[in-house]
C-alpha positions, -999 to 999 in steps of 0.1 A, spaced: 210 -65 -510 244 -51 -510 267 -27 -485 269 12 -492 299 11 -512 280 -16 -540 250 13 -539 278 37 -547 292 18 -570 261 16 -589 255 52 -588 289 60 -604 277 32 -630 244 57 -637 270 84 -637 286 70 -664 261 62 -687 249 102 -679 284 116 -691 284 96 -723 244 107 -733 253 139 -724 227 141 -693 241 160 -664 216 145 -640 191 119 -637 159 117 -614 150 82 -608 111 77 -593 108 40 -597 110 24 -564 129 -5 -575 153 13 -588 159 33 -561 164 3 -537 187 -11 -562 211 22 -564 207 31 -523 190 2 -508 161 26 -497 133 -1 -492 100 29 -489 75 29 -513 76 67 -517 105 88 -530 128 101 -559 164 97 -562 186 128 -580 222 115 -593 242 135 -608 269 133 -640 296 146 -619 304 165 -648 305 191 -623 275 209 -642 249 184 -633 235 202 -598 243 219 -572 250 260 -567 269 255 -602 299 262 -588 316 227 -604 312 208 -562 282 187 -581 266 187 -543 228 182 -552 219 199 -516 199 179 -487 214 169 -453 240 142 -443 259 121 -468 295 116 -480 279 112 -522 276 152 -527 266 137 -562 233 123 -553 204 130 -531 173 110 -519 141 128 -514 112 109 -494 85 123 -467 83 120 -430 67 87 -433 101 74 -441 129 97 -427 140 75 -400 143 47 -424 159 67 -448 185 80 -427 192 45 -413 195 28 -453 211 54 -469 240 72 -450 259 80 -473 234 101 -494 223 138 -487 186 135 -474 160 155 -484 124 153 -466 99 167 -489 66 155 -500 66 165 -534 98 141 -536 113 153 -573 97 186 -574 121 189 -541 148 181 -562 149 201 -593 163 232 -580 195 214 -576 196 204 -611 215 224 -639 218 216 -677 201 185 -690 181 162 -666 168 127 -678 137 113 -659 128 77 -663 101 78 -687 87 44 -687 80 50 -650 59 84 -651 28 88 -660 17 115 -688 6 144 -655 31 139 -641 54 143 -671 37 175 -678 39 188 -639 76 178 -639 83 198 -678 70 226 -664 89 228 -636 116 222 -653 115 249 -678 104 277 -648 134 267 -636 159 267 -668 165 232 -678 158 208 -700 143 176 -694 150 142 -713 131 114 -713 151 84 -707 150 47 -706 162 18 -689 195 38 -677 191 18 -643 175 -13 -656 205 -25 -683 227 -25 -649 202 -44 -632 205 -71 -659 240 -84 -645 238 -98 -608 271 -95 -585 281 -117 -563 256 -107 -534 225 -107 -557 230 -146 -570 237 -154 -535 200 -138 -528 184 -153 -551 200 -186 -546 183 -184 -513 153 -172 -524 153 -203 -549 163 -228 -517 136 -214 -498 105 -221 -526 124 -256 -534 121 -266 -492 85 -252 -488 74 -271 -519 92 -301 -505 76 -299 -471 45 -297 -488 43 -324 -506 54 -344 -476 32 -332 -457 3 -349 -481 -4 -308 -486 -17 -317 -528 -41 -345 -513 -75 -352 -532 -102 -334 -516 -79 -301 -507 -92 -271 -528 -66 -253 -545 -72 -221 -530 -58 -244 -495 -32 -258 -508 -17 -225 -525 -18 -207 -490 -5 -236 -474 26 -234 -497 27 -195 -496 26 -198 -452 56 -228 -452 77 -202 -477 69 -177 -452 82 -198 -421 113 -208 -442 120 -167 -440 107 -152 -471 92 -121 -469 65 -129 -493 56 -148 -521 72 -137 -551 36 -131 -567 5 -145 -560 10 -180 -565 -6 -203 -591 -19 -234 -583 -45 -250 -612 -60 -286 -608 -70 -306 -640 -87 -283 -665 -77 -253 -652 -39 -266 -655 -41 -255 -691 -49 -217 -683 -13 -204 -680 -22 -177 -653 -49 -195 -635 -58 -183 -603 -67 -206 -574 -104 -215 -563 -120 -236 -545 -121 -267 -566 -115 -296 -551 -79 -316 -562 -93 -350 -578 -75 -380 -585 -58 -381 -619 -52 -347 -617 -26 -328 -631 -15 -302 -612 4 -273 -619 21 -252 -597 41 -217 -604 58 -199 -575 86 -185 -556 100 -170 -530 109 -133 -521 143 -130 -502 153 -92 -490 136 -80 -522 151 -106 -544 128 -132 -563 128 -172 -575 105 -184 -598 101 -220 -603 71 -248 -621 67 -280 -618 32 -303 -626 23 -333 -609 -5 -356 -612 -24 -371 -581 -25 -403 -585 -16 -428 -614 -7 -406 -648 -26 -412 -680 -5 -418 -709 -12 -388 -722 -5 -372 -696 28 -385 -692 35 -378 -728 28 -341 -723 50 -342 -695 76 -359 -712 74 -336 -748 77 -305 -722 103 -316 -704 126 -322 -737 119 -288 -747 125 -276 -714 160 -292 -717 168 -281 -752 166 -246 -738 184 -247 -709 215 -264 -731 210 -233 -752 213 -209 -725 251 -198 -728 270 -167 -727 268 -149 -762 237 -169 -773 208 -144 -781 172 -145 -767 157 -157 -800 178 -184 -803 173 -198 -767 136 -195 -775 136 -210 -810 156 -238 -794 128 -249 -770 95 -239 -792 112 -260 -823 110 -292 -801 75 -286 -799 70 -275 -832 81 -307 -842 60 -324 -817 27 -306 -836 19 -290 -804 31 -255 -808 -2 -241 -814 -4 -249 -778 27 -231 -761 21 -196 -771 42 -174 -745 77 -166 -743 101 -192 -730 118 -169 -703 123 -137 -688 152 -120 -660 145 -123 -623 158 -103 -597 148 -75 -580 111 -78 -598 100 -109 -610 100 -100 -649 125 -80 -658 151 -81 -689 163 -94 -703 133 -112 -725 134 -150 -741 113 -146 -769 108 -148 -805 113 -109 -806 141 -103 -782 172 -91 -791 193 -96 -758 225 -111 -755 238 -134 -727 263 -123 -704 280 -138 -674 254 -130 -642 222 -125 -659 196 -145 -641 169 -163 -668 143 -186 -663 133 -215 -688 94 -221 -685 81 -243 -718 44 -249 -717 18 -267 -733 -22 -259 -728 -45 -281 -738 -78 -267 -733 -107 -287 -711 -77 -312 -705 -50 -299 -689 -14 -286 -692 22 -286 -682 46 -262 -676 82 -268 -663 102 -238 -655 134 -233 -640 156 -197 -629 191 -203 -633 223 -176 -638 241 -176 -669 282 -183 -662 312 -177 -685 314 -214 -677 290 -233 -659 287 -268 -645 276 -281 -677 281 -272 -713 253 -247 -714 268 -220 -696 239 -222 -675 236 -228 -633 200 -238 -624 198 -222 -589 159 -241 -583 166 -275 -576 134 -298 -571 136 -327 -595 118 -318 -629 107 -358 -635 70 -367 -636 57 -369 -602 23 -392 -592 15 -382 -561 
């Protein structure tokens, strides 16, 4: 996920954005962001970093050193529990270490001035335990967001080539499975999703990237559907939403098939979906904002008089979690920029019947192999299928 000096150079990032909100530290407790700042993998921990303001933490004397053991960042600390200190001290070198169990209750004696906290990632006790700390020890605390998360939105050169391989590794399983005869009539789709899920595994992911969806005929049309035991029939659609999780990194790919010979219904939902799904990945470009890449997708099946029937966004970032910013939506605001990594996922649900989504994760460049802008990193053909 990236050497120490990319963690550090991360950190000074946070830094950064501290100085100019006039924050002289920050105590991050979401996991994911603490992997994504130190590469700290445990499920338990807080991370301290300060300004470097030189009033941030520390003794006050202007050093910035937030205290703890080993480390050449005097600026930021890790706290975690004994569960974890091997691990820790293996990960994360280069930070002072601190082995506590109340993890940023450890760490506020170090702090001085203002503090943020990340305040989409707390719950309300906790708030509360950590304000009152806080003020018995002579600080204030802020409530911040998304300090970490707008530098997760860009990818650097190690994170595309993650998820790149998280992408190759759901497009081979999926391959494998199909020739393998793994979506034949008379599997259950609870079978076939765990067969796809084990051949991802082999292929050296670490997981799925969520539990995958895999929806026969009818229950094609429910967007979220969960596999069961129902039997794959012939004339079938079949839709199938999953990915890959590569050393924390995600893909996220769709593609619907039908078992068999397609009705011409079906292929004309395939084929409506499709040229939507196309229409937005053109629109993906650098500068182009999240509405517009939406609107360009949904207006194809506006026209189409379906779009009563597509009623979720058309995309959303990927990366360390498998939603994260920025949004494609009718409401987002975001703007494209070189290394954000997108999917484009048009869908249309036709309750009792069936649906088809198509969905692709791809990296927006400054200038891409095509005239969108926009590299599609999941590379199983998108055409109609009759398996």
């Amino acid at each position: 996920m990236g050497s120490p000096g990319n963690h550090r150079r991360r950190r000074a990032a946070v830094a950064a954005a501290l100085r100019s909100a006039d924050l002289q530290a920050l105590l991050v407790t979401d996991p994911v962001n603490i992997r994504y700042l130190t590469g700290f993998t445990g499920s338990a921990g807080a991370l301290l970093i300060g300004s470097g303001s030189g009033s941030g933490s520390g003794s006050g004397d202007g050093s910035g050193d937030v205290g703890g053991t080993g480390g050449d960042d005097p600026a930021s600390a890790l706290c975690t529990d004994d569960r974890y200190a091997l691990q820790a001290a293996e990960q994360t070198p280069d930070l002072a270490l601190v082995i506590d169990r109340t993890y940023e209750l450890a760490l506020l004696p170090s702090v001085r001035g203002r503090c943020g906290f990340e305040a989409d990632h707390v719950t309300v006790a906790r708030s509360r335990l950590l304000t009152a700390a806080a003020q018995d020890a002579g600080f204030a605390l802020v409530p911040t967001s998304d300090v970490v998360e707008r530098g997760r939105e860009i990818k650097d050169a190690g994170e595309i080539a993650l998820l790149r391989r998280a992408c190759a590794v759901a497009d081979e399983a999926l391959a494998r499975l199909i020739q393998a005869g793994g979506l034949a009539v008379g599997r259950t789709e609870r079978e076939a999703a765990l067969d796809l899920d084990f051949r991802m595994m082999r292929l050296g992911a670490h997981a799925p990237s969520f539990a995958t969806i895999l929806a026969a005929g009818e229950h094609s049309a429910v967007p979220h559907h969960e596999p069961t035991d129902r039997p794959l029939a012939a004339g079938d659609l079949v839709k199938i939403d999953f990915g890959a999780e590569v050393a924390g990194y995600h893909s996220d790919m769709t593609r619907t098939f039908v078992l068999g010979r397609a009705a011409d219904w079906q292929r004309d939902l395939h084929a409506l979906v499709l040229t939507a799904q196309t229409a937005g990945r053109v629109a993906v470009a650098a500068g182009a904002d999240g509405a517009a890449i939406d609107a360009a997708a949904r207006d194809v099946i506006v026209a189409a008089g379906q779009g009563e029937y597509f009623g979720h966004g058309l995309g959303h970032g990927v990366g360390l979690r498998i939603h994260e910013a920025p949004a494609l939506d009718a409401r987002s605001t975001a703007i494209m920029r070189p290394g954000m990594c997108v999917t484009v996922e048009p869908g249309i649900y036709l309750t009792g019947r069936g649906g088809v989504r198509i969905e692709d994760t791809g990296v927006v460049r400054a200038s891409g192999p095509d005239a969108s802008g926009y590299e599609v990193l999941t590379l199983t053909g998108t055409e109609l299928l009759e398996l």
